[in-house]
C-alpha positions in Angstrom: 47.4 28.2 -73.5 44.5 29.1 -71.1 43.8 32.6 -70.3 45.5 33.4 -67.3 43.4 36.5 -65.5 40.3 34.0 -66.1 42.3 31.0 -64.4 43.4 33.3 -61.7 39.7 34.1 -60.9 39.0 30.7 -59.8 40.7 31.3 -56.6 38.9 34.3 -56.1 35.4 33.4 -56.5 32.5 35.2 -55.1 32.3 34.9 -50.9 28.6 35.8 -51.5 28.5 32.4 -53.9 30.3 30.2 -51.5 28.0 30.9 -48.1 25.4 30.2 -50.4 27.1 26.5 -51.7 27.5 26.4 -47.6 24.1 27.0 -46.3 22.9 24.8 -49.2 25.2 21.4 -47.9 24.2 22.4 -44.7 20.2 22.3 -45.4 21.1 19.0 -46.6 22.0 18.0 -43.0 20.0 19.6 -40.8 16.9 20.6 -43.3 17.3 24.2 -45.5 14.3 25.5 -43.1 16.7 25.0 -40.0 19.6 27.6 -42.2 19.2 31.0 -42.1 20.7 31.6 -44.6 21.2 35.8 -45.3 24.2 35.3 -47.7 22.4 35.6 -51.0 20.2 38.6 -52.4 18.3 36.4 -54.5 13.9 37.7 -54.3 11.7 35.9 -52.2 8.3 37.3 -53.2 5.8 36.1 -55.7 6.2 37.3 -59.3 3.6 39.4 -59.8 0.1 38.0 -61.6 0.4 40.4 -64.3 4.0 39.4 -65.9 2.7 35.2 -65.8 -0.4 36.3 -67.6 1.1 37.9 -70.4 3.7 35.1 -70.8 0.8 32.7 -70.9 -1.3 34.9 -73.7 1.6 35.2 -75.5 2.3 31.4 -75.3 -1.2 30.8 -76.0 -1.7 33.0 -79.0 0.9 35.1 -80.4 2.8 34.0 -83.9 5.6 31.4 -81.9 8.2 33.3 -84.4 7.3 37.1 -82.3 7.9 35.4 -78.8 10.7 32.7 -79.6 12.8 34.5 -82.9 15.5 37.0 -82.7 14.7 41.0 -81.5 16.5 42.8 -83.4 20.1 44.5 -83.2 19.3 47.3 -81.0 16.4 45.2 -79.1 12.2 45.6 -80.0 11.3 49.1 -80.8 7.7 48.6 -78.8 9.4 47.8 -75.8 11.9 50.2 -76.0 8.9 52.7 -76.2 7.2 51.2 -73.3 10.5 51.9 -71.1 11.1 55.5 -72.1 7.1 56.3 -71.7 7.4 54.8 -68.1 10.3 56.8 -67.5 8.7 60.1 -68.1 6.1 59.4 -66.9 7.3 58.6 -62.7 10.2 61.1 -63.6 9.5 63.6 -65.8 12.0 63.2 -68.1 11.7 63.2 -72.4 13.2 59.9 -73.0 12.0 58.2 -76.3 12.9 54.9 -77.9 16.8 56.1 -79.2 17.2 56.2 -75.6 16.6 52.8 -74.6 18.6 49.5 -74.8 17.0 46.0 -73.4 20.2 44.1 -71.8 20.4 40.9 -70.1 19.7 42.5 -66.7 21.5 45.2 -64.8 24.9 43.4 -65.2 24.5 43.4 -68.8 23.8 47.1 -68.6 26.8 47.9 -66.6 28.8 46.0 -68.7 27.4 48.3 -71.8 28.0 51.3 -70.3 31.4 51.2 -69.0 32.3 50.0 -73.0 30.6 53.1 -73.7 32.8 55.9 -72.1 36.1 54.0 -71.5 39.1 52.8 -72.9 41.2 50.4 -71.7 43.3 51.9 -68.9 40.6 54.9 -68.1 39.7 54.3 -64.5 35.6 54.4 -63.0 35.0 55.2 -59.9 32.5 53.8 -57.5 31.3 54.0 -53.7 32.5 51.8 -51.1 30.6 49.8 -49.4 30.0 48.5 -53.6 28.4 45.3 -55.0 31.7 43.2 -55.6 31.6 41.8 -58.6 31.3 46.0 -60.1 35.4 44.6 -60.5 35.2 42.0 -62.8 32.5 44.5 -65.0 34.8 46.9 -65.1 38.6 45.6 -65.2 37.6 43.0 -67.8 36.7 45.5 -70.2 40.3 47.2 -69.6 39.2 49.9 -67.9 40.6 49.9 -64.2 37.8 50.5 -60.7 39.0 53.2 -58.1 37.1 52.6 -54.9 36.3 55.6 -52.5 36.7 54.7 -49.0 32.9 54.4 -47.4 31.5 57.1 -44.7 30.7 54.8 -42.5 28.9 57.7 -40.3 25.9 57.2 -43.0 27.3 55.6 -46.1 26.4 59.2 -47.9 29.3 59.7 -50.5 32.7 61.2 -48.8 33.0 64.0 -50.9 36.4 65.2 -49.7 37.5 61.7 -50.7 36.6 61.6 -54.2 38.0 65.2 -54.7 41.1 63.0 -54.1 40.4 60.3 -56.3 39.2 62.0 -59.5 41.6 62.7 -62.1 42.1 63.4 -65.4 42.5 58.9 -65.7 38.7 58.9 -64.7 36.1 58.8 -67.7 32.9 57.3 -65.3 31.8 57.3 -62.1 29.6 54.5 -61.1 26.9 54.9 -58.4 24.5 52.4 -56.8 21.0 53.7 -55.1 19.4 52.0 -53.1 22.7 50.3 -52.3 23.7 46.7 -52.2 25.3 45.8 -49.4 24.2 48.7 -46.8 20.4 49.4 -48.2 21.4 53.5 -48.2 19.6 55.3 -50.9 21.1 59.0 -51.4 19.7 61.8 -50.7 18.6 64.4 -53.4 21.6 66.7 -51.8 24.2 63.6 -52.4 23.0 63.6 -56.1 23.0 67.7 -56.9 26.8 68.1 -55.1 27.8 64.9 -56.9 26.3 66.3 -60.1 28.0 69.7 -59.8 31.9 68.4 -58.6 31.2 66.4 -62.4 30.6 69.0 -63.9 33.5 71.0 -62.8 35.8 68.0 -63.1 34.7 67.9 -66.5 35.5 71.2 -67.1 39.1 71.3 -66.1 40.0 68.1 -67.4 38.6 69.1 -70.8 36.6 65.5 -71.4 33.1 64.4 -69.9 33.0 62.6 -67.0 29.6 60.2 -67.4 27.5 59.2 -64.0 26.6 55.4 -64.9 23.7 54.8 -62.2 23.4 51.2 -61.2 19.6 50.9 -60.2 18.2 47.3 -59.9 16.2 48.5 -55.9 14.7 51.3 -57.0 11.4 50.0 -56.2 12.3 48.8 -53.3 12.4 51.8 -50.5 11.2 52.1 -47.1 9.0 54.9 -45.3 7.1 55.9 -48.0 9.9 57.3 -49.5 10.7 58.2 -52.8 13.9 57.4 -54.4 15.4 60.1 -56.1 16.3 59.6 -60.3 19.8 60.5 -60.5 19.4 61.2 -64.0 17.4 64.3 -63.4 20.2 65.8 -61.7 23.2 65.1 -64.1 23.2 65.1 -68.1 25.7 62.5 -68.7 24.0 59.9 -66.7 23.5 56.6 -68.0 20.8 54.7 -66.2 21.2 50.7 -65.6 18.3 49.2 -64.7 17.0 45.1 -64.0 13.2 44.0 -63.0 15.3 41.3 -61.3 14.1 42.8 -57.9 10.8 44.3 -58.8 9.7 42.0 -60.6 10.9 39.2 -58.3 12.2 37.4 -61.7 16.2 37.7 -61.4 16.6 34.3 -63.6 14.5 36.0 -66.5 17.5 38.2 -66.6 15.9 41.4 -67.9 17.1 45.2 -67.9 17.9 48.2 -69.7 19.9 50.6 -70.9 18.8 54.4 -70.7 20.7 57.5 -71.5 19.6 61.2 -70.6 18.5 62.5 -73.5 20.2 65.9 -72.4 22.9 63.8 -72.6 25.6 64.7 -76.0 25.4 61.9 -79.1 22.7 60.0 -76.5 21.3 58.4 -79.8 24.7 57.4 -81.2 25.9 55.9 -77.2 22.3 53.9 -78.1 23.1 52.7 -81.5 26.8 51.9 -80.0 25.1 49.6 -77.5 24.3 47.4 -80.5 27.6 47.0 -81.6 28.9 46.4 -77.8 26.8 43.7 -77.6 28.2 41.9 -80.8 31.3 42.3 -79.1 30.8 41.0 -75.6 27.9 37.9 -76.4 25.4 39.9 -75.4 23.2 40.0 -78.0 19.0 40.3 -77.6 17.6 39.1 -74.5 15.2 36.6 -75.0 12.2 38.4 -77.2 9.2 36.9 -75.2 10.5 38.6 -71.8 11.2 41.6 -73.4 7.5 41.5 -74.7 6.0 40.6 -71.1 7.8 43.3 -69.0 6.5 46.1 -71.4 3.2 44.6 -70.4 3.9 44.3 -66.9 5.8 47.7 -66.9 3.4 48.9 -63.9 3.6 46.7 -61.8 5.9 45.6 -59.0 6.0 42.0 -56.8 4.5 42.8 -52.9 7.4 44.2 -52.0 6.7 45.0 -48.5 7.8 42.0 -46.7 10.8 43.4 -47.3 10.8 46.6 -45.1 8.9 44.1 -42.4 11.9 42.3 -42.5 14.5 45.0 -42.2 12.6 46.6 -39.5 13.1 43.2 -37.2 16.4 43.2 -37.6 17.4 46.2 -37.3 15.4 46.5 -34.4 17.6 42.9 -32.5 20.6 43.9 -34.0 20.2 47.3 -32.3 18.9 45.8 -29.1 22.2 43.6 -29.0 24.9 46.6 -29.4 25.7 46.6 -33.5 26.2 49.8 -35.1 24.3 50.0 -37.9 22.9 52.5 -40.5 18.9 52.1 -41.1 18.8 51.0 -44.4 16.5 53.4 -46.7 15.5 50.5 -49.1 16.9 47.1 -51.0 16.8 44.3 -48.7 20.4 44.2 -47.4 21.1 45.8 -43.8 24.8 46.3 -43.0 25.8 46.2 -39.4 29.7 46.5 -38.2 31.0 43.7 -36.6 31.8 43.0 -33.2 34.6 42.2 -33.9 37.3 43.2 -36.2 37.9 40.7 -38.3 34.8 39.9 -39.9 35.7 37.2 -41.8 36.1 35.5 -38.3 33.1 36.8 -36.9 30.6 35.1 -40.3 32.7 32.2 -39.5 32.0 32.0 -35.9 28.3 32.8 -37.0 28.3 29.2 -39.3 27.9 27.6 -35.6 24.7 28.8 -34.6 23.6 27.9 -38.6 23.3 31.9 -39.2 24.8 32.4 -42.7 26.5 36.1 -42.8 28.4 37.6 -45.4 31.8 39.5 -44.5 31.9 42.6 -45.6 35.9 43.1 -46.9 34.8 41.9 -50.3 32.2 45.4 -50.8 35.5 47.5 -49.7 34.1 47.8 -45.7 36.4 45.0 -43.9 34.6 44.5 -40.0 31.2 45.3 -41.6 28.9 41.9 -42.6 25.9 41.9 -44.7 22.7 40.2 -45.0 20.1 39.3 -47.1 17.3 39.4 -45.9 15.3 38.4 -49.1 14.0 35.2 -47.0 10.5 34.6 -45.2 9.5 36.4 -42.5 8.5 33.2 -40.3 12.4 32.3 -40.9 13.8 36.0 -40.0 11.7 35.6 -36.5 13.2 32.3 -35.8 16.4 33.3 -36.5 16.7 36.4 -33.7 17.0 33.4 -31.0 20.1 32.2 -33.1 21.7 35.5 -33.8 20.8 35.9 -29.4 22.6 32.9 -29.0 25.2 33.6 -30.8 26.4 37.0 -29.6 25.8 36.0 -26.2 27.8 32.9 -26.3 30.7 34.4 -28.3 30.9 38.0 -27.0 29.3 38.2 -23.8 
């Protein structure tokens, strides 16, 4: 007999996925260049020259058994080293190797930390908007997601909210900054009063609640801003990182595990993360891109055609009446709708070949999102369409 939760997904597939198998039959029409096509937050920009080199060194000269054999259980201690000196070095914290976990990516890494802290029928609790597929991470482990309703004023954490949420059930709460979908990074003050509601909620329930931080745009921020580490600010944070986005190499699927070292049993959680990962498939990424982001650690793709990007839209969308919150980083901007069913409004969109996601999936129904991980020649071209389009349909 097939499993029925994973049957039942098929008729709940990603939306994000299926306006990306849309825009791709239509580019088969009309030509991919004539899309635009926001609906999936896949990088744009060059790798950088750094990360090919070292995969071509080590293709060229290292023992084919270093770059091509198994890493071992709890990933390659060098690398591991390479993450936690990098750490302490932009943040000032102490990490060291015990602290660090190479996972497939920051999927991989939420999928090892909710294991971590929860058992099945504890309850994590995230953000809305949220990145949706935090559901199938956590409820197929058997723990259960709580989403707090968004403050759409800012998309700052509604604190009064989550005062209601939280519970003795709740064993995590899972943030994401910079945020997929509305590009909001929180502020320094979001982090402390987040930290210190924990730490009383802790308290009285008489069990640790654990901040898993979800981090895969960190690089990625606007104004010449700096994004704050929320680890510095809570003990019981574990950190889930991916180079997907920094890197500009989201199919090398690369990440990592990090947990404060101020953090109780950190070096068991660590050495649990090894055993996880027997459990769930997840074993070793592949040893050679382990090896060449450790040598690439540094270094980041040009990341600025991002913030180019964001800054013409937000600038049209603005001119043409959408509310909409600057976004601080990523490249996702999150405008409301303008109407409110937005599922009708990105389908309404599909006639002027602009490719919008709706936003009811990330917990905001009448907000959209895109992507705007595309060129900038294609963004320009497309304000004419998105004109057209809100003239025609809501003028």
């Amino acid at each position: 007999m097939l499993v029925q939760k994973y049957k039942e997904m098929l008729n709940k597939k990603s939306v994000i996925r299926d306006m990306a198998e849309y825009a791709a039959k239509r580019g088969q029409e009309i030509g991919y260049e004539n899309v635009f096509d926001y609906s999936l937050g896949n990088p744009s920009v060059q790798v950088p020259q750094e990360y090919t080199d070292a995969l071509i060194h080590m293709l060229q000269n290292e023992d084919p058994m270093t770059i091509h054999g198994y890493s071992p259980t709890l990933t390659i201690p060098k690398v591991r080293e390479a993450v936690a000196q990098n750490l302490n070095e932009r943040f000032g914290m102490n990490y060291t190797k015990e602290h660090i976990f190479m996972v497939s990516g920051a999927a991989g890494a939420i999928a090892h930390a909710v294991r971590l802290v929860t058992e099945p029928g504890d309850e994590v609790v995230t953000f809305a908007p949220f990145f949706p597929e935090y559901h199938p991470y956590v409820d197929l482990s058997g723990a259960v997601l709580k989403v707090v309703p968004a403050h759409p004023q800012d998309f700052q954490i509604d604190f009064e909210a989550l005062d209601r949420m939280l519970s003795q059930k709740v064993m995590a709460v899972l943030i994401n900054t910079p945020n997929n979908p509305s590009g909001i990074v929180y502020s320094e003050e979001t982090l402390r009063r987040l930290a210190d509601i924990l730490t009383r909620k802790s308290a009285e329930y008489g069990h640790d609640i654990y901040l898993i931080s979800d981090e895969p745009y960190r690089e990625i921020v606007f104004d010449k801003k700096k994004v704050p580490f929320p680890a510095k600010f809570y003990d019981r944070t574990i950190t889930c990182y991916s180079w997907s986005k920094s890197l500009s190499v989201p199919g090398d699927r690369i990440g990592y595990v990090a947990v404060n070292p101020a953090c109780p049993d950190a070096t068991t959680m660590i050495q649990m993360c090894g055993q996880i990962s027997r459990g769930i498939g997840h074993n070793c990424p592949t040893a050679m891109v382990q090896l060449a982001v450790a040598q690439a650690i540094q270094y980041t793709a040009d990341l600025s055609v991002y913030e180019t990007n964001m800054n013409l839209l937000y600038d049209e969308l603005t001119a043409l009446g959408f509310t909409v919150v600057r976004p601080g980083g990523t490249f996702y901007i999150f405008p409301k709708a303008l109407e409110e069913d937005a599922v009708a409004f990105c389908e309404k969109a599909k006639k002027y070949d602009l490719i919008l996601v709706p936003g009811d999936s990330f917990g905001c129904p009448g907000y959209f999102r895109m992507a705007y991980c595309i060129d900038t020649e294609k963004v320009k071209r497309s304000l004419a369409a998105l004109r057209r389009f809100v003239e025609t349909e809501y003028r």
